[in-house]
Backbone as CSV, one residue per row, in Angstrom:
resi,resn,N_x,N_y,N_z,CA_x,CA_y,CA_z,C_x,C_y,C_z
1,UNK,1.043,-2.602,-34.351,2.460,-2.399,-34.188,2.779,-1.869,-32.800
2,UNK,3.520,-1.172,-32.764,4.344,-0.833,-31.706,3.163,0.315,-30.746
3,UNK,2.575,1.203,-31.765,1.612,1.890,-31.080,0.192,1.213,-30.300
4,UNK,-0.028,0.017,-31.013,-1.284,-0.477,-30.605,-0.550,-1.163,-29.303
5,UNK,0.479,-1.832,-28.935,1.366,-2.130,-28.075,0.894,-1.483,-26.930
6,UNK,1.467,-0.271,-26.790,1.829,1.125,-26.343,0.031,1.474,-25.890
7,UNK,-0.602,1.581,-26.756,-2.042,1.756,-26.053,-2.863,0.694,-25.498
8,UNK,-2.404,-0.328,-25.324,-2.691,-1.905,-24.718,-2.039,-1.318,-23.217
9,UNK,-1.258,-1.051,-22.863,-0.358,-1.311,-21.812,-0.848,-0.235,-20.983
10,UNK,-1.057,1.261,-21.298,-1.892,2.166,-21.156,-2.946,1.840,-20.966
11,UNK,-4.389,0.784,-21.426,-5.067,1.019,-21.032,-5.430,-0.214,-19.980
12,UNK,-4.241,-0.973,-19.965,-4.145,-2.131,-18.666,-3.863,-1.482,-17.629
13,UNK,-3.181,-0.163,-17.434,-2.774,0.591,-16.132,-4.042,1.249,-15.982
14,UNK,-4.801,1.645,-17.047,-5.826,2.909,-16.399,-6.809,1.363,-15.468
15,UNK,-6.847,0.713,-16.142,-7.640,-0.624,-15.576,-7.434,-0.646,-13.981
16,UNK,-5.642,-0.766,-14.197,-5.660,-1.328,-12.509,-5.720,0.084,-11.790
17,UNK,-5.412,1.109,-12.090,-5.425,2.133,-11.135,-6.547,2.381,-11.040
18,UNK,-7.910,2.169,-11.620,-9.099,2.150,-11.481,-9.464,1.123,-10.255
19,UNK,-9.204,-0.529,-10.626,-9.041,-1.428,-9.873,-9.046,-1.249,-8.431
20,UNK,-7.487,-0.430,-8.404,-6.890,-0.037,-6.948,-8.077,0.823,-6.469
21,UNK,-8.437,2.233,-7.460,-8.765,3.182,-6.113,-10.341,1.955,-6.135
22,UNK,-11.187,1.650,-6.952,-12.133,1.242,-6.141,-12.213,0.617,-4.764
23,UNK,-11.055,-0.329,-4.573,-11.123,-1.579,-3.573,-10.015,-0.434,-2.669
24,UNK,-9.599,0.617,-2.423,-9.037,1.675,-1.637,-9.656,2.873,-1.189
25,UNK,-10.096,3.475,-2.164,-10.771,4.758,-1.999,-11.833,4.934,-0.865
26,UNK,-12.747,3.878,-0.717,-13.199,4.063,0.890,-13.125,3.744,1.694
27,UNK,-12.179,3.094,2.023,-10.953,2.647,2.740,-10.257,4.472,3.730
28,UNK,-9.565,4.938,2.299,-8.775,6.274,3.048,-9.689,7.592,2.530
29,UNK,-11.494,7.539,2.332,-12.064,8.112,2.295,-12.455,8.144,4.100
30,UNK,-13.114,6.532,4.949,-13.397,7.022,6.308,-11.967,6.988,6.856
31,UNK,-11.018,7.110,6.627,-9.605,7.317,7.389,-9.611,8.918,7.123
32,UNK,-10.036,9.389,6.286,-9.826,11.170,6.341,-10.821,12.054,6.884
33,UNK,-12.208,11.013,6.589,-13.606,11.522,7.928,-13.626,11.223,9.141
34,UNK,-12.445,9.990,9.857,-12.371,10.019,11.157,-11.588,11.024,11.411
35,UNK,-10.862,11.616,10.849,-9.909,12.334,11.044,-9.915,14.622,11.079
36,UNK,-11.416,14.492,10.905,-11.499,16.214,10.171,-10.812,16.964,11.854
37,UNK,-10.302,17.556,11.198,-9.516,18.489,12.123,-7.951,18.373,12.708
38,UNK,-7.911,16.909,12.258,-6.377,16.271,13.066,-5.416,16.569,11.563
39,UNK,-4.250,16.101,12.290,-3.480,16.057,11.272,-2.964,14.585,11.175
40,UNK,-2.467,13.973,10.103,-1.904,12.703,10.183,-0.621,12.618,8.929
41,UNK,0.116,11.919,8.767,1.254,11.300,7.739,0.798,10.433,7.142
42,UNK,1.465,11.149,5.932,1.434,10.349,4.848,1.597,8.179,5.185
43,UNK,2.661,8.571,6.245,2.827,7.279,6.010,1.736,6.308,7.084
44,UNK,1.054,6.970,8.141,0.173,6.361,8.941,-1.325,6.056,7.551
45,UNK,-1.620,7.254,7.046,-2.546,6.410,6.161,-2.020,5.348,4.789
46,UNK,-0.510,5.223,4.571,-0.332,4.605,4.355,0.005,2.669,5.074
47,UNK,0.038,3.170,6.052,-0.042,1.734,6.986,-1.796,1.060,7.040
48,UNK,-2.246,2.301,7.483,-3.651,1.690,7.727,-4.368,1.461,6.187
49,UNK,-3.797,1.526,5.273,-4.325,1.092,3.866,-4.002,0.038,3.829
50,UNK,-2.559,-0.224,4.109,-2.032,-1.630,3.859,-2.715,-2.782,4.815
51,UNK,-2.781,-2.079,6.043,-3.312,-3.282,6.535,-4.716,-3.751,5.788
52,UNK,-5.218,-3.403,5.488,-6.427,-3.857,5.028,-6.549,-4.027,3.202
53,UNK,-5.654,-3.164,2.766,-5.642,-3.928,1.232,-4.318,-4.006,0.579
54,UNK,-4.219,-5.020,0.194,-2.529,-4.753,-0.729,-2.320,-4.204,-1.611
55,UNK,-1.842,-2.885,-1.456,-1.835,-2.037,-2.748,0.330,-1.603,-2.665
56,UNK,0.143,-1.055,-3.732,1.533,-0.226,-3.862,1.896,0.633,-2.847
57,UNK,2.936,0.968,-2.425,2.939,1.806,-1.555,2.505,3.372,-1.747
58,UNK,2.641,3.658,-3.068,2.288,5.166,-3.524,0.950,5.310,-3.858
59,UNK,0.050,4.382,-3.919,-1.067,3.964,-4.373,-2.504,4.964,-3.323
60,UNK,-2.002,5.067,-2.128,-2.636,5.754,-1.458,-3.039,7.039,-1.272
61,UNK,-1.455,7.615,-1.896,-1.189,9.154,-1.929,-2.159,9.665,-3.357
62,UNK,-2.084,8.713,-4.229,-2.521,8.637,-5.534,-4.075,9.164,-4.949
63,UNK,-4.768,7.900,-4.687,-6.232,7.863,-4.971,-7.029,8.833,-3.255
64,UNK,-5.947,9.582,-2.973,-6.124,10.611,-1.860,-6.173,11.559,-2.652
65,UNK,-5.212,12.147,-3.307,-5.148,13.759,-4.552,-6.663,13.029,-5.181
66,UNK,-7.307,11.815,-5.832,-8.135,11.728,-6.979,-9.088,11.851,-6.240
67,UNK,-9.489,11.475,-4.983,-10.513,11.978,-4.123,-10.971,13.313,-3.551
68,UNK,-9.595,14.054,-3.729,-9.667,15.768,-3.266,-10.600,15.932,-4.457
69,UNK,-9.940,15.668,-5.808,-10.265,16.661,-6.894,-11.829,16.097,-6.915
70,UNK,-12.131,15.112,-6.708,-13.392,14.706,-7.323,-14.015,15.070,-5.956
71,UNK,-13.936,16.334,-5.024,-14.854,16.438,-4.232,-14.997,15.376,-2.701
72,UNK,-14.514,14.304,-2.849,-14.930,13.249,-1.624,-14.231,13.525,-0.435
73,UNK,-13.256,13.817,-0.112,-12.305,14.605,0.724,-12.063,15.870,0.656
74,UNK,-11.245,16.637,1.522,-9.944,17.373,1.747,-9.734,17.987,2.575
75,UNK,-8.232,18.083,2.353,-6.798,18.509,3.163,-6.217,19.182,2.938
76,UNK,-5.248,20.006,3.955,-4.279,20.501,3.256,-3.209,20.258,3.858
77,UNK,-2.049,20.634,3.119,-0.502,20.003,3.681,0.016,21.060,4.650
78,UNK,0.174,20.454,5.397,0.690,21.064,6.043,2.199,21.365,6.292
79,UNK,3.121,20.246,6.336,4.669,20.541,6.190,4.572,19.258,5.025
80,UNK,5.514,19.934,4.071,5.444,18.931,3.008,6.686,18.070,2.983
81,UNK,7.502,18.547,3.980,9.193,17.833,3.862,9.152,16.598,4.736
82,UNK,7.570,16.888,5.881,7.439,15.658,6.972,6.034,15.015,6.605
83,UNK,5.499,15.185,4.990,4.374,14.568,4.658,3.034,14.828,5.601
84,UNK,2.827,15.817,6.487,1.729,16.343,7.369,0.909,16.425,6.830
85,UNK,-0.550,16.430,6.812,-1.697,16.602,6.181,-2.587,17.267,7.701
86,UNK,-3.414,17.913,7.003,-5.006,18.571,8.145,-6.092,17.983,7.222
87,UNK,-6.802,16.932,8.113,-7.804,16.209,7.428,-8.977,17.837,7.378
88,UNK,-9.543,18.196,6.923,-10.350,19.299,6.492,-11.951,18.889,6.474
89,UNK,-12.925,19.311,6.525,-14.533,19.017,6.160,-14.927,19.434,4.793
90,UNK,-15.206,18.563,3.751,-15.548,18.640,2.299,-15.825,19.890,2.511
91,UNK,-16.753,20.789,2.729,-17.038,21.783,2.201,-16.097,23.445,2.516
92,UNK,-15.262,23.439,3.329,-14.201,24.249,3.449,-13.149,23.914,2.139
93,UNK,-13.265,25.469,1.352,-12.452,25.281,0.269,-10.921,25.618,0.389
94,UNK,-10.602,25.181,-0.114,-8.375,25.222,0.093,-8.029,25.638,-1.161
């Protein structure tokens, strides 16, 4: 019924957002290791994603937070109203 629906559709998204970060994630994994110490926008690593894979536009910001948490990156924000980031060295904790 309506629930099996509902968990079909759910688990077609966990699919593609899986999908995405694989064919992304090291992509704006060496975009945040060329980067330790600089700062960059949201929307420059969003350009340089696009050029090289077609994803969503929010898709980047996404599998950037899923890379902090799981250790492979991090950053911290720096102005959040102008999307700033400080690419950081994995092992400095934030």
């Amino acid at each position: 019924g309506v629930l099996r629906r509902a968990e079909a559709v759910m688990d077609e998204q966990r699919q593609n957002l899986r999908r995405v970060a694989d064919a992304i994630a090291p992509t704006i994994a060496a975009f945040i290791d060329a980067r330790i110490g600089e700062t960059f926008t949201m929307s420059e690593l969003q350009a340089h994603v696009a050029a090289r894979h077609p994803s969503a536009p929010d898709s980047p910001s996404r599998i950037l937070r899923m890379l902090k948490q799981g250790g492979r990156v991090n950053y911290v924000v720096e102005n959040r109203r102008q999307s700033r980031y400080r690419a950081l060295p994995v092992e400095v904790v934030t």
